[in-house]
PDB file of N, CA, C, O and CB in Angstrom:
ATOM      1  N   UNK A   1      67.497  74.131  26.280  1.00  0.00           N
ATOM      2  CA  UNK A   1      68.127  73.301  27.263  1.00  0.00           C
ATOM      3  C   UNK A   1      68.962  74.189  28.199  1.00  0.00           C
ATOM      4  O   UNK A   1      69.391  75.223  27.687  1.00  0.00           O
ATOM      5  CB  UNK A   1      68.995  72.216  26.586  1.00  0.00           C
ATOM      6  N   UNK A   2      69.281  73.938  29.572  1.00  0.00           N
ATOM      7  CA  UNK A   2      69.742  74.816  30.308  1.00  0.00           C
ATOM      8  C   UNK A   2      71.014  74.614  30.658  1.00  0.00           C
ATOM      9  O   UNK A   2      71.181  73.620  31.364  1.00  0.00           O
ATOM     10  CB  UNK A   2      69.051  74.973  31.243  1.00  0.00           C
ATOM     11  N   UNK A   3      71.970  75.240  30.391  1.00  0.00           N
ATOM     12  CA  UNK A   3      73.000  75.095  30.667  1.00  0.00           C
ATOM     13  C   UNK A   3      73.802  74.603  32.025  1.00  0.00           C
ATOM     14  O   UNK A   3      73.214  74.963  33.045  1.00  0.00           O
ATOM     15  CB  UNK A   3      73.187  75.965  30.318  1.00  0.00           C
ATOM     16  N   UNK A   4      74.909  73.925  32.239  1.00  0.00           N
ATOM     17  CA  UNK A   4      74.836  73.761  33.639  1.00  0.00           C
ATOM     18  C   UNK A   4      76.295  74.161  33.791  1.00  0.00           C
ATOM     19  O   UNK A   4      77.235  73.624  33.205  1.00  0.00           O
ATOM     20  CB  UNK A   4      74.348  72.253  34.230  1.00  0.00           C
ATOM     21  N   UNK A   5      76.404  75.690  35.088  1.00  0.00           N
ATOM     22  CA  UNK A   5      77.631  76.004  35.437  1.00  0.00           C
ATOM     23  C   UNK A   5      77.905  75.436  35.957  1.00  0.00           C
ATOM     24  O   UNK A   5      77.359  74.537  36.596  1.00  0.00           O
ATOM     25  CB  UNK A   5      77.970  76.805  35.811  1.00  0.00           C
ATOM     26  N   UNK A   6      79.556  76.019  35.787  1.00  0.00           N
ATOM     27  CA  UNK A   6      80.776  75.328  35.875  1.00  0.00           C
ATOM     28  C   UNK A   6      80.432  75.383  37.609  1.00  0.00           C
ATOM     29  O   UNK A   6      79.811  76.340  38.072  1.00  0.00           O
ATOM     30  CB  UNK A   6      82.356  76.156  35.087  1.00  0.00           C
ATOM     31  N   UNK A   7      80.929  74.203  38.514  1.00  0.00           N
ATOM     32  CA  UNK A   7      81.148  74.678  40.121  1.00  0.00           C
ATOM     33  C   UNK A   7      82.312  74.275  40.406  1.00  0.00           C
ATOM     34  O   UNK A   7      82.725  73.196  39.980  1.00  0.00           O
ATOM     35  CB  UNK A   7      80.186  74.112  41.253  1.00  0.00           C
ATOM     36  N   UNK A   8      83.042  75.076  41.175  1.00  0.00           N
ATOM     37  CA  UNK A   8      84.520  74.608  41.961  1.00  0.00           C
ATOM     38  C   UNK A   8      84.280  73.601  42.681  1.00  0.00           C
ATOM     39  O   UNK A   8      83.230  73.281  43.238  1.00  0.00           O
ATOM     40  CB  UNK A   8      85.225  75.617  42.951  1.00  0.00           C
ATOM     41  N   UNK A   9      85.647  72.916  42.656  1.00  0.00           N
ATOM     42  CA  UNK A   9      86.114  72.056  43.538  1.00  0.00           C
ATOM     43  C   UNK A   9      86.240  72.389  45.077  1.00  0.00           C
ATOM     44  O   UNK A   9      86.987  73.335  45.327  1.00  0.00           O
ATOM     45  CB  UNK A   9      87.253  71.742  43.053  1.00  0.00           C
ATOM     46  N   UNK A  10      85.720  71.856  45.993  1.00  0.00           N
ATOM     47  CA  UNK A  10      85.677  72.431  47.615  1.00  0.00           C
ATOM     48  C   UNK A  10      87.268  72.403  47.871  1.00  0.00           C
ATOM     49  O   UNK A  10      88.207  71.808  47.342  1.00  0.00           O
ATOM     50  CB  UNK A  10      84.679  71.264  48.931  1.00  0.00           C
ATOM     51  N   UNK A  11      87.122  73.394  49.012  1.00  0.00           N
ATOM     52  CA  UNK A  11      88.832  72.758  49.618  1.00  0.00           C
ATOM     53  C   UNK A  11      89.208  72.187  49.997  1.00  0.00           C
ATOM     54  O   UNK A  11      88.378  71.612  50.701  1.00  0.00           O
ATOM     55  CB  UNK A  11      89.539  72.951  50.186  1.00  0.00           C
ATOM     56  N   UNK A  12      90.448  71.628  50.136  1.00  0.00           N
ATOM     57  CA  UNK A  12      91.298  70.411  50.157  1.00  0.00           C
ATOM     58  C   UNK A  12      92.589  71.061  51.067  1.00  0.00           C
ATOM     59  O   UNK A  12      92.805  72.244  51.327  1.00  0.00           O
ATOM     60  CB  UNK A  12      91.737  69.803  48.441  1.00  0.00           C
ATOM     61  N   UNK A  13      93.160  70.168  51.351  1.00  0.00           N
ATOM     62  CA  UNK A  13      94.404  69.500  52.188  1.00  0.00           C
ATOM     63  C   UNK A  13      95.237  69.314  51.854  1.00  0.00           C
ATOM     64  O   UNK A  13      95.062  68.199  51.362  1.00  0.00           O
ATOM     65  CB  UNK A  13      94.439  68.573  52.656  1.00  0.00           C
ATOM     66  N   UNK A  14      96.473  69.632  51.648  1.00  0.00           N
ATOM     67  CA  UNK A  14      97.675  68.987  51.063  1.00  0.00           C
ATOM     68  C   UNK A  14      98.952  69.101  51.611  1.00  0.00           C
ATOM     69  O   UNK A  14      99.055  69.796  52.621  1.00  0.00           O
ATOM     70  CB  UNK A  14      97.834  69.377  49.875  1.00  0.00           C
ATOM     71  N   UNK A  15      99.834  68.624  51.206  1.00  0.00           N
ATOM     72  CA  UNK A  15     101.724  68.093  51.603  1.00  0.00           C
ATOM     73  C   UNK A  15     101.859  69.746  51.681  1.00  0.00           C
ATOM     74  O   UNK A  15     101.040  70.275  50.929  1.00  0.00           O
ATOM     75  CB  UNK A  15     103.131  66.953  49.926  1.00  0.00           C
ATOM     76  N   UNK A  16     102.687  70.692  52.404  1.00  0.00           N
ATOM     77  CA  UNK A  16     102.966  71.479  51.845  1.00  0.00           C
ATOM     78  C   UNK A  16     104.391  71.084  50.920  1.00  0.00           C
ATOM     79  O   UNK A  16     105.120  70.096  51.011  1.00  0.00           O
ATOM     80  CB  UNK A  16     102.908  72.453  52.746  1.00  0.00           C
ATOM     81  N   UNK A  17     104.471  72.346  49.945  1.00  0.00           N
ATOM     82  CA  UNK A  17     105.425  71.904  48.769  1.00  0.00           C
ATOM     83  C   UNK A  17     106.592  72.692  49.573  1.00  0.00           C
ATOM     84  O   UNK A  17     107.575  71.964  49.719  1.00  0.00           O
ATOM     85  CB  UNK A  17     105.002  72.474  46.928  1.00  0.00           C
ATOM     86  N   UNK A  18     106.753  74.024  50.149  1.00  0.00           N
ATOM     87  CA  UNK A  18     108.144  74.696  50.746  1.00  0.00           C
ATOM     88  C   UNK A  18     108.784  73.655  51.548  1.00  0.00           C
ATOM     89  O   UNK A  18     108.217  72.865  52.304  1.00  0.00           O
ATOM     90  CB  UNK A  18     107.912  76.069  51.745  1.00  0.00           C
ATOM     91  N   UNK A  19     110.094  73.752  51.283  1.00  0.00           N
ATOM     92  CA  UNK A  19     110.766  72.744  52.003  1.00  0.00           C
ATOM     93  C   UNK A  19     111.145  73.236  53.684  1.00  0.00           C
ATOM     94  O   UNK A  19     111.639  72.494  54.534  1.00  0.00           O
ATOM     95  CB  UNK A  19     112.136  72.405  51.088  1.00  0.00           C
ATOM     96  N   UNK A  20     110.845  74.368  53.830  1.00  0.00           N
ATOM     97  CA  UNK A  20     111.156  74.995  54.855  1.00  0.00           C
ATOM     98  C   UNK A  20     109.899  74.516  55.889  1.00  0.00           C
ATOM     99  O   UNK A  20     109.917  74.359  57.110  1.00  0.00           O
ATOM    100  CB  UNK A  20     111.348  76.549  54.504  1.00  0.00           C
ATOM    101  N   UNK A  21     109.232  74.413  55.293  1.00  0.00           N
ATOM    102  CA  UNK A  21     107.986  73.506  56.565  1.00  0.00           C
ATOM    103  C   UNK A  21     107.461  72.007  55.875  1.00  0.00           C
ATOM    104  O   UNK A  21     106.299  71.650  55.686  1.00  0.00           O
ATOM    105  CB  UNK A  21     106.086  74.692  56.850  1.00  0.00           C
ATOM    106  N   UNK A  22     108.569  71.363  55.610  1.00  0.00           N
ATOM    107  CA  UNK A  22     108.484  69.640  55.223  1.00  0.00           C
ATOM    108  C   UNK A  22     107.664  68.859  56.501  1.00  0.00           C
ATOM    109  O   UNK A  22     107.657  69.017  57.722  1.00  0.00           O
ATOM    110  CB  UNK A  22     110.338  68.836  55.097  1.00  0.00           C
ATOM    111  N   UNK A  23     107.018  67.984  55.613  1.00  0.00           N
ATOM    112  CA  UNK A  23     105.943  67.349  56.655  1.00  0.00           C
ATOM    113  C   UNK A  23     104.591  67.479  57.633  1.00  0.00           C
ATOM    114  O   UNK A  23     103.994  66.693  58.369  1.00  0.00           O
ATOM    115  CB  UNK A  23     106.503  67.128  57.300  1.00  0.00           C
ATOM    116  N   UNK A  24     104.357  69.387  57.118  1.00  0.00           N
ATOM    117  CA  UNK A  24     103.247  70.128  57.194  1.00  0.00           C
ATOM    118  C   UNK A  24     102.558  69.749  55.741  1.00  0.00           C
ATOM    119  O   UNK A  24     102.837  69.214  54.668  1.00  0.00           O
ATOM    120  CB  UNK A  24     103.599  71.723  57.480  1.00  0.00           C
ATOM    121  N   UNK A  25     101.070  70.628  56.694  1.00  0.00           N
ATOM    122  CA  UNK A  25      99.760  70.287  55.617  1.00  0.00           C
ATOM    123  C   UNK A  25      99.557  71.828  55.700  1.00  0.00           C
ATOM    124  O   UNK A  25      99.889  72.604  56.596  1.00  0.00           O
ATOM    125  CB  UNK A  25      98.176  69.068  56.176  1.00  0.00           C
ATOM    126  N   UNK A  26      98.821  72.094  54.339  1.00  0.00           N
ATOM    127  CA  UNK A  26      98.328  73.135  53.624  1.00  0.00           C
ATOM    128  C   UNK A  26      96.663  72.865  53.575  1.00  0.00           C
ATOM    129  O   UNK A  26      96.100  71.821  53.247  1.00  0.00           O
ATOM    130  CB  UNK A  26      99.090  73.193  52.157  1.00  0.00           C
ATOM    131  N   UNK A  27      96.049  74.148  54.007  1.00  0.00           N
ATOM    132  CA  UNK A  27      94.707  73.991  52.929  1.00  0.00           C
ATOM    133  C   UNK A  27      94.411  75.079  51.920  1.00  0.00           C
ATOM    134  O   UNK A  27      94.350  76.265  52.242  1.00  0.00           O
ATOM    135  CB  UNK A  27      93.328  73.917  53.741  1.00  0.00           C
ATOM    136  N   UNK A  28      94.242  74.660  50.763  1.00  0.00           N
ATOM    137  CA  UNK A  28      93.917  74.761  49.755  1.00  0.00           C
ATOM    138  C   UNK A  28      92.397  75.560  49.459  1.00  0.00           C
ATOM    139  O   UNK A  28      91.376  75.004  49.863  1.00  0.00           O
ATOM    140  CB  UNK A  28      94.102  73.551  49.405  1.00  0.00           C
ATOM    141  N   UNK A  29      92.320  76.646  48.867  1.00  0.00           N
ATOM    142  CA  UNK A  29      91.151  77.043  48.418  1.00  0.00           C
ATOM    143  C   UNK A  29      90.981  77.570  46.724  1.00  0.00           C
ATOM    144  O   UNK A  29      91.184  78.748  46.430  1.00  0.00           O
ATOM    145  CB  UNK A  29      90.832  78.094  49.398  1.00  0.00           C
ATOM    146  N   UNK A  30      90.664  76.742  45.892  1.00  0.00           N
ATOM    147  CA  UNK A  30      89.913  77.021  44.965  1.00  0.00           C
ATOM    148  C   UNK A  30      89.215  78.027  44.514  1.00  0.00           C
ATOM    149  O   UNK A  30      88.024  78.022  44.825  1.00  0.00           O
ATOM    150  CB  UNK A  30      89.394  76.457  45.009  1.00  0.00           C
ATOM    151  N   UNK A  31      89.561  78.798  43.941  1.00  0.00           N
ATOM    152  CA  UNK A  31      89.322  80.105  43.760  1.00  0.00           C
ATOM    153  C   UNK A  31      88.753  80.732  41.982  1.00  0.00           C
ATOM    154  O   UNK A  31      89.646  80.992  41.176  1.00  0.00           O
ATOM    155  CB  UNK A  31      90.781  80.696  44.272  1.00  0.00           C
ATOM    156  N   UNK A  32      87.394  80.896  41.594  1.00  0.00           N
ATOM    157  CA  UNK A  32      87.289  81.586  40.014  1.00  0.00           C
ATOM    158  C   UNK A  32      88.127  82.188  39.274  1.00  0.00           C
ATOM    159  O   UNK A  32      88.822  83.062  39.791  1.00  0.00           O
ATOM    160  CB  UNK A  32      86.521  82.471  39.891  1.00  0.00           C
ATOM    161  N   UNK A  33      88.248  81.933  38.142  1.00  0.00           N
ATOM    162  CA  UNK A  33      89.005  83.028  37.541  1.00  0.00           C
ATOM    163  C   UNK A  33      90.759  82.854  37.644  1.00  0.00           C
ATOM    164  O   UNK A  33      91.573  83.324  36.848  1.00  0.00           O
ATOM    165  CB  UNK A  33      88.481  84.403  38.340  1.00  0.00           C
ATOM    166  N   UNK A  34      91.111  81.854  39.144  1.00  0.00           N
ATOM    167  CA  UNK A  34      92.447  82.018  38.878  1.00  0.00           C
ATOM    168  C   UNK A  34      93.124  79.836  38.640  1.00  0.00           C
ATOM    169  O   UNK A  34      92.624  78.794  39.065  1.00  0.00           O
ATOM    170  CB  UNK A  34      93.201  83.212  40.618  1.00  0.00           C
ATOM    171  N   UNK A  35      94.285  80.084  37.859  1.00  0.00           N
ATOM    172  CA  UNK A  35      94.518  78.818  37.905  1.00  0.00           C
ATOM    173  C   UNK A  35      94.868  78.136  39.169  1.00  0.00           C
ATOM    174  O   UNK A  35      94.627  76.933  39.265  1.00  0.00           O
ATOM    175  CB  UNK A  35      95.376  78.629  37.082  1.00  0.00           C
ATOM    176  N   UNK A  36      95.706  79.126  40.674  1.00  0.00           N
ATOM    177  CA  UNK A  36      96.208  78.335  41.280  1.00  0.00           C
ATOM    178  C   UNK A  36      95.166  78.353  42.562  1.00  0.00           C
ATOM    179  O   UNK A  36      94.582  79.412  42.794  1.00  0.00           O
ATOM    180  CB  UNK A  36      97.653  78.620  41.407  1.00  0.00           C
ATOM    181  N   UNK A  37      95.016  77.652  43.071  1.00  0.00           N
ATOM    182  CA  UNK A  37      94.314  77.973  44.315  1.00  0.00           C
ATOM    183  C   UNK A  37      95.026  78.739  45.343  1.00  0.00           C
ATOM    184  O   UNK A  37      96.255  78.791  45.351  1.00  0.00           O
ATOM    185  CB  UNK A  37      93.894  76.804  44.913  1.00  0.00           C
ATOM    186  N   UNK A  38      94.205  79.409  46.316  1.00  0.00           N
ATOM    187  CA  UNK A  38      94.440  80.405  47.281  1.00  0.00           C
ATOM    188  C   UNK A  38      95.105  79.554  48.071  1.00  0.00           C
ATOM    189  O   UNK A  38      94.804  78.394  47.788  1.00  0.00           O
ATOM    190  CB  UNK A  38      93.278  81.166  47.905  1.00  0.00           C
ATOM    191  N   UNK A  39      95.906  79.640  48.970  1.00  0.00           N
ATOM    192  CA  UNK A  39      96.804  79.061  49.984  1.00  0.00           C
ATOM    193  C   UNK A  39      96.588  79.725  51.697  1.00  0.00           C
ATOM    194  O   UNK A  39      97.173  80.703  52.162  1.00  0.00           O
ATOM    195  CB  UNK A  39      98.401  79.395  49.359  1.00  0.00           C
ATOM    196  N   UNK A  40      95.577  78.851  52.389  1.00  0.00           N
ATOM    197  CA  UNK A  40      95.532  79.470  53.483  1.00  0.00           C
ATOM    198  C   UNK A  40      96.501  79.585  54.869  1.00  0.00           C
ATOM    199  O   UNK A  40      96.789  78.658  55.625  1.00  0.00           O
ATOM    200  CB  UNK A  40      94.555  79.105  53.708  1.00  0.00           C
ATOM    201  N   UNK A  41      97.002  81.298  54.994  1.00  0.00           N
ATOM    202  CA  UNK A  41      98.387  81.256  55.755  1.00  0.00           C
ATOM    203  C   UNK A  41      98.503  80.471  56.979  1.00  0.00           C
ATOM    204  O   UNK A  41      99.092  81.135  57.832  1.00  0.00           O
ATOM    205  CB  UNK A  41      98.793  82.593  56.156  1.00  0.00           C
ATOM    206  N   UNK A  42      98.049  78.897  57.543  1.00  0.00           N
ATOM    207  CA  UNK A  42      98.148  78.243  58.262  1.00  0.00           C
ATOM    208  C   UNK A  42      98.633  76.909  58.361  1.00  0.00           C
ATOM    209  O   UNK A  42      97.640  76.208  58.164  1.00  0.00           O
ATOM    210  CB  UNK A  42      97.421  78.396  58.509  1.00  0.00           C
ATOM    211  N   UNK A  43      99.342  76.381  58.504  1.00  0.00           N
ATOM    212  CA  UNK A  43     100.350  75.084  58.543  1.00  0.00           C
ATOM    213  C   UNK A  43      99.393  74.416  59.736  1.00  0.00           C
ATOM    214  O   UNK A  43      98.641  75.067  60.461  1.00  0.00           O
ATOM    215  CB  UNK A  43     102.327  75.430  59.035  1.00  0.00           C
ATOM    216  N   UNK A  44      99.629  72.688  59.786  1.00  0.00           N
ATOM    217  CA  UNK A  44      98.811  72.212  60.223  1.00  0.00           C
ATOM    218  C   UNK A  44      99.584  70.586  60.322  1.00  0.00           C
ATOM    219  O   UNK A  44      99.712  69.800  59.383  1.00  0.00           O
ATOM    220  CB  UNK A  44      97.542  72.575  59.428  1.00  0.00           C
ATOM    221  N   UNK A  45     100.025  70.390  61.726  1.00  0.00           N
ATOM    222  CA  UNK A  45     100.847  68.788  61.360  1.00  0.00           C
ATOM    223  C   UNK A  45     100.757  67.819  61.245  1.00  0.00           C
ATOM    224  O   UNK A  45     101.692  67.020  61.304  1.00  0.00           O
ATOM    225  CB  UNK A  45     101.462  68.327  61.763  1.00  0.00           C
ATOM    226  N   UNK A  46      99.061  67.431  60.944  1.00  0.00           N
ATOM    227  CA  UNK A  46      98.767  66.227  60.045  1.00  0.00           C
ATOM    228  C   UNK A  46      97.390  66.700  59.188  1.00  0.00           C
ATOM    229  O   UNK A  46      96.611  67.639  59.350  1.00  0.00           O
ATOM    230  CB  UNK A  46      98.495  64.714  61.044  1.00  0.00           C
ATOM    231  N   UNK A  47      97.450  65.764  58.344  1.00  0.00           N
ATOM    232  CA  UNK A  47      96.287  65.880  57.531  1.00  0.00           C
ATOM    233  C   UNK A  47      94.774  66.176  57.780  1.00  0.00           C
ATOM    234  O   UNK A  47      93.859  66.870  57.335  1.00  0.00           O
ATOM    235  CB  UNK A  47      96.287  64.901  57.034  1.00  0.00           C
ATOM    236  N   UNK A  48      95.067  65.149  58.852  1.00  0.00           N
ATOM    237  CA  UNK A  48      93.487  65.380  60.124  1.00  0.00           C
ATOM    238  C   UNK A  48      93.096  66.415  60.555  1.00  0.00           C
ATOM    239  O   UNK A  48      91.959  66.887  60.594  1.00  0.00           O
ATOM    240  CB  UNK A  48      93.510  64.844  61.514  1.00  0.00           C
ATOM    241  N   UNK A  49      94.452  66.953  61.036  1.00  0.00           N
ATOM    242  CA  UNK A  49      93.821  68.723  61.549  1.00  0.00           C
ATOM    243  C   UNK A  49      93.696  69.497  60.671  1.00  0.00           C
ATOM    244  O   UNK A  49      92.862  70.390  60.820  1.00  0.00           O
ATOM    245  CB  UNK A  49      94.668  69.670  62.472  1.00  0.00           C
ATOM    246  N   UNK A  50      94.430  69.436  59.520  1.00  0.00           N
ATOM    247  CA  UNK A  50      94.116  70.107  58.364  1.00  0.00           C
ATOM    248  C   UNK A  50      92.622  70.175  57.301  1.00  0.00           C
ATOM    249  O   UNK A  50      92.083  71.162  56.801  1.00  0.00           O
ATOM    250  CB  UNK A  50      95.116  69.640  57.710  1.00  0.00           C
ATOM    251  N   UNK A  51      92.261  68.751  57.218  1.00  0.00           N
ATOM    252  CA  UNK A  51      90.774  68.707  56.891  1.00  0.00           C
ATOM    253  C   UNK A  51      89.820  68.781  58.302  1.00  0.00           C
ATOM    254  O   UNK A  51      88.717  68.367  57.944  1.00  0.00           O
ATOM    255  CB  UNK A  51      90.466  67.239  56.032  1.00  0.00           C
ATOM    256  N   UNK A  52      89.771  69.083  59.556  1.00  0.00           N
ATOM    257  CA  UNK A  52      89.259  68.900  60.739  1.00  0.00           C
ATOM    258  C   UNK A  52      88.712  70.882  60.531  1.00  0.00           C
ATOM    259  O   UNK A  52      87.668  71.517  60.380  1.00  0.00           O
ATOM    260  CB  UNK A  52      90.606  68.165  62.172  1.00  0.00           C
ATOM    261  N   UNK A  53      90.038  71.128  60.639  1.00  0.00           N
ATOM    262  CA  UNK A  53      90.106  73.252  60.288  1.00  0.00           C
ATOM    263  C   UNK A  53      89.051  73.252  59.262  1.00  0.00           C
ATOM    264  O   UNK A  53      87.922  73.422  59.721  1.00  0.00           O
ATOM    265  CB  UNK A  53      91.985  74.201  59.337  1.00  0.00           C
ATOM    266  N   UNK A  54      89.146  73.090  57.862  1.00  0.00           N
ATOM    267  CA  UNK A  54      88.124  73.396  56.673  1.00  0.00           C
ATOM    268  C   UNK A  54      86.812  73.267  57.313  1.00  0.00           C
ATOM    269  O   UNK A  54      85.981  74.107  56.967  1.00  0.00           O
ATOM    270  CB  UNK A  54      88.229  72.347  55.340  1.00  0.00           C
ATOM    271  N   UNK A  55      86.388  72.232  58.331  1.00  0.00           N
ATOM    272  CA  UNK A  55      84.818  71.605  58.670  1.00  0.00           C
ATOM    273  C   UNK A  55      84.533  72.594  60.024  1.00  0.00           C
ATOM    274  O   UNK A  55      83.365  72.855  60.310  1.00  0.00           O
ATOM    275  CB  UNK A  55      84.771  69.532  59.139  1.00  0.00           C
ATOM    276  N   UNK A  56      85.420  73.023  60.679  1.00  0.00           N
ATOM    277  CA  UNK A  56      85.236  73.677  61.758  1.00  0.00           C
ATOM    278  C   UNK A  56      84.427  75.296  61.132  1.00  0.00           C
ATOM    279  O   UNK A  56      84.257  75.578  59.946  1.00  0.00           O
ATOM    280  CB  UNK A  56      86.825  73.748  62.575  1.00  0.00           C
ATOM    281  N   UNK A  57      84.032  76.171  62.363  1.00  0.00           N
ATOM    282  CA  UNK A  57      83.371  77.472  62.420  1.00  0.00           C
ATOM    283  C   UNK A  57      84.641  78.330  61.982  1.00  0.00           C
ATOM    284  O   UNK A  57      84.502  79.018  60.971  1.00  0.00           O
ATOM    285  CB  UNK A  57      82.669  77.874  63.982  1.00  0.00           C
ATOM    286  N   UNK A  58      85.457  78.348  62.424  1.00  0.00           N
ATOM    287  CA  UNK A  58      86.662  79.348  62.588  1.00  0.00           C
ATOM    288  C   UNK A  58      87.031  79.019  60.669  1.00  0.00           C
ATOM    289  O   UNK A  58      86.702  79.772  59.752  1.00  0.00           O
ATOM    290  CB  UNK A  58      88.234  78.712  64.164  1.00  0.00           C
ATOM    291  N   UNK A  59      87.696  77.841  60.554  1.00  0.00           N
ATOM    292  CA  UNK A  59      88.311  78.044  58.655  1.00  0.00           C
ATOM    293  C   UNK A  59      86.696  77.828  57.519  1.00  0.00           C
ATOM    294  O   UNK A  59      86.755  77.864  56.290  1.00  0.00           O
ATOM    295  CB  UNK A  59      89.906  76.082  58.078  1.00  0.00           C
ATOM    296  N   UNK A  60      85.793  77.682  58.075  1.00  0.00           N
ATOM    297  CA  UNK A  60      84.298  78.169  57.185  1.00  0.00           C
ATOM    298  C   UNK A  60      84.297  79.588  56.884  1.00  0.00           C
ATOM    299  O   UNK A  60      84.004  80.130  55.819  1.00  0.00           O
ATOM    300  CB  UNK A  60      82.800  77.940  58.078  1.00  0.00           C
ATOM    301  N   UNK A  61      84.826  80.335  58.449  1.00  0.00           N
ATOM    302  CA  UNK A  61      84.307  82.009  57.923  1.00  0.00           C
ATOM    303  C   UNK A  61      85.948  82.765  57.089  1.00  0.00           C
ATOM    304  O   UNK A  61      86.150  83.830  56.506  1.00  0.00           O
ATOM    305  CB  UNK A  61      83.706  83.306  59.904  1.00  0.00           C
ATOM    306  N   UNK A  62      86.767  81.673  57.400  1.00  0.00           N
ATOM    307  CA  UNK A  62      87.891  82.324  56.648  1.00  0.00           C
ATOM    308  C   UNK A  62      87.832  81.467  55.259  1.00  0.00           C
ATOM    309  O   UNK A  62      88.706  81.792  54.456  1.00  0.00           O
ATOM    310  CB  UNK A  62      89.465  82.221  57.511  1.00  0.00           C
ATOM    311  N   UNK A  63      87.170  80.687  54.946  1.00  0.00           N
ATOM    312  CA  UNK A  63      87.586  80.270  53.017  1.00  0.00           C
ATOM    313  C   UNK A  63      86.331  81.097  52.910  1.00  0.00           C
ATOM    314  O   UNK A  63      86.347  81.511  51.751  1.00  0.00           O
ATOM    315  CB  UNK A  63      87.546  78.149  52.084  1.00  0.00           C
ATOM    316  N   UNK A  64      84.954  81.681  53.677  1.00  0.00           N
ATOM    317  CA  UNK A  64      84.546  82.831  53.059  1.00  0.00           C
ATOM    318  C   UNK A  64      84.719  83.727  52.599  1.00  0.00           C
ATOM    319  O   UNK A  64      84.236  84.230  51.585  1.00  0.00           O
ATOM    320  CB  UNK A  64      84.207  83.172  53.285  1.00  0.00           C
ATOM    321  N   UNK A  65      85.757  84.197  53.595  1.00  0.00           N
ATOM    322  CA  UNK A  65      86.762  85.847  53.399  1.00  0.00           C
ATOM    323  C   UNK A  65      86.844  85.586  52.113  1.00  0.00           C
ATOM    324  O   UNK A  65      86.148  86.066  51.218  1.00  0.00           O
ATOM    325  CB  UNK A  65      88.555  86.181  54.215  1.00  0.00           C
ATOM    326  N   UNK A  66      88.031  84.525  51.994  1.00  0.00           N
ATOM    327  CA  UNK A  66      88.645  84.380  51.030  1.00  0.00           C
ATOM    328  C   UNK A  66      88.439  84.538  49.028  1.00  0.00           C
ATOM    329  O   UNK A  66      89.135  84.922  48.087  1.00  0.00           O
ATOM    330  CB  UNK A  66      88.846  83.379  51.527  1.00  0.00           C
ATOM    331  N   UNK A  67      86.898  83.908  49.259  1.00  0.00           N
ATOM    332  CA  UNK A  67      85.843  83.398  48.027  1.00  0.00           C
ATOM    333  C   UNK A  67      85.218  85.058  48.091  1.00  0.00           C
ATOM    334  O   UNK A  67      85.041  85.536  46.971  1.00  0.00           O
ATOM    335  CB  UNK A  67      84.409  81.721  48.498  1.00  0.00           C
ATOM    336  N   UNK A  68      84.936  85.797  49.037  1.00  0.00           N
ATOM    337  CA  UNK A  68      84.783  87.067  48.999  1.00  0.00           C
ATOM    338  C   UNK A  68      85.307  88.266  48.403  1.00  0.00           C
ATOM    339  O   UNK A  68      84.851  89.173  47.707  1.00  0.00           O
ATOM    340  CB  UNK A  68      84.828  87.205  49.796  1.00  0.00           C
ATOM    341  N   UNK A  69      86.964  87.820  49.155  1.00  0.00           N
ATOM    342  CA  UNK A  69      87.444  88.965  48.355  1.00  0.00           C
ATOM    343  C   UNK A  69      87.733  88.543  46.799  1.00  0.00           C
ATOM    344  O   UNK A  69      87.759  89.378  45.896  1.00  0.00           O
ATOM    345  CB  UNK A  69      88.796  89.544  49.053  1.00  0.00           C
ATOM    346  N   UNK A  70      87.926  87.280  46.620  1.00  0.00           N
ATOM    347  CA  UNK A  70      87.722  86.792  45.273  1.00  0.00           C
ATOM    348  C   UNK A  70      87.416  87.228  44.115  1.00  0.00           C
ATOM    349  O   UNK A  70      87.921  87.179  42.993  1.00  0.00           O
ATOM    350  CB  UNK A  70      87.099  86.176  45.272  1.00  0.00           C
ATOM    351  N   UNK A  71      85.778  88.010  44.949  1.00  0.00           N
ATOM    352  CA  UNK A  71      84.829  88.252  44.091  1.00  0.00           C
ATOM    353  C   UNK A  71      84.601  89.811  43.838  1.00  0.00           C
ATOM    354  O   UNK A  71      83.779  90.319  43.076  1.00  0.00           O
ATOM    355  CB  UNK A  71      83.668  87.573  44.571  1.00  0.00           C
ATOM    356  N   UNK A  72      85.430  90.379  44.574  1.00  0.00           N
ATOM    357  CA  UNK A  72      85.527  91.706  44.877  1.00  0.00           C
ATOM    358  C   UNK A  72      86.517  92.604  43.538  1.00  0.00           C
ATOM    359  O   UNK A  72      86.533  93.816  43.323  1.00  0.00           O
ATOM    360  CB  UNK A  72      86.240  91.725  46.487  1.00  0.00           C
ATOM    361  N   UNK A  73      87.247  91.530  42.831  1.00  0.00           N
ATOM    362  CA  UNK A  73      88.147  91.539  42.163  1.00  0.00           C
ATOM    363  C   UNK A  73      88.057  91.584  40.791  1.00  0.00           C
ATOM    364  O   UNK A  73      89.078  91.592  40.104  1.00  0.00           O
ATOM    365  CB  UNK A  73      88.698  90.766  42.501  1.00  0.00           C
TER     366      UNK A  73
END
């Protein structure tokens, strides 16, 4: 029987938690091997633009980087 790997969770959107940028959004990247997800260095002031960035050309080739150097590791 064939086993079926494990696959990550895609990235996501969230509250940021620093109180120093309250009422900003975070996106989130999911990352192997580690418990917390990667945190991409861009703030974003609603949710919309924040999941809008993940679907766009520009944050596709950067949660690549990201899952790249990941793997480099």
């Amino acid at each position: 029987m064939k086993r079926k790997e494990p696959k990550l969770p895609p990235p996501y959107a969230a509250e940021t938690k620093d109180a120093r940028h309250a009422g900003t959004f975070e996106v989130l990247v999911p990352v192997p091997e580690r418990n917390k997800p990667h945190k991409v260095p861009h703030t974003f002031q609603t949710l919309q633009a924040a999941e809008s960035w993940i679907h766009s050309p520009d944050g596709k080739d950067h949660i690549a980087g990201v899952l790249a150097d990941a793997r480099k590791k």
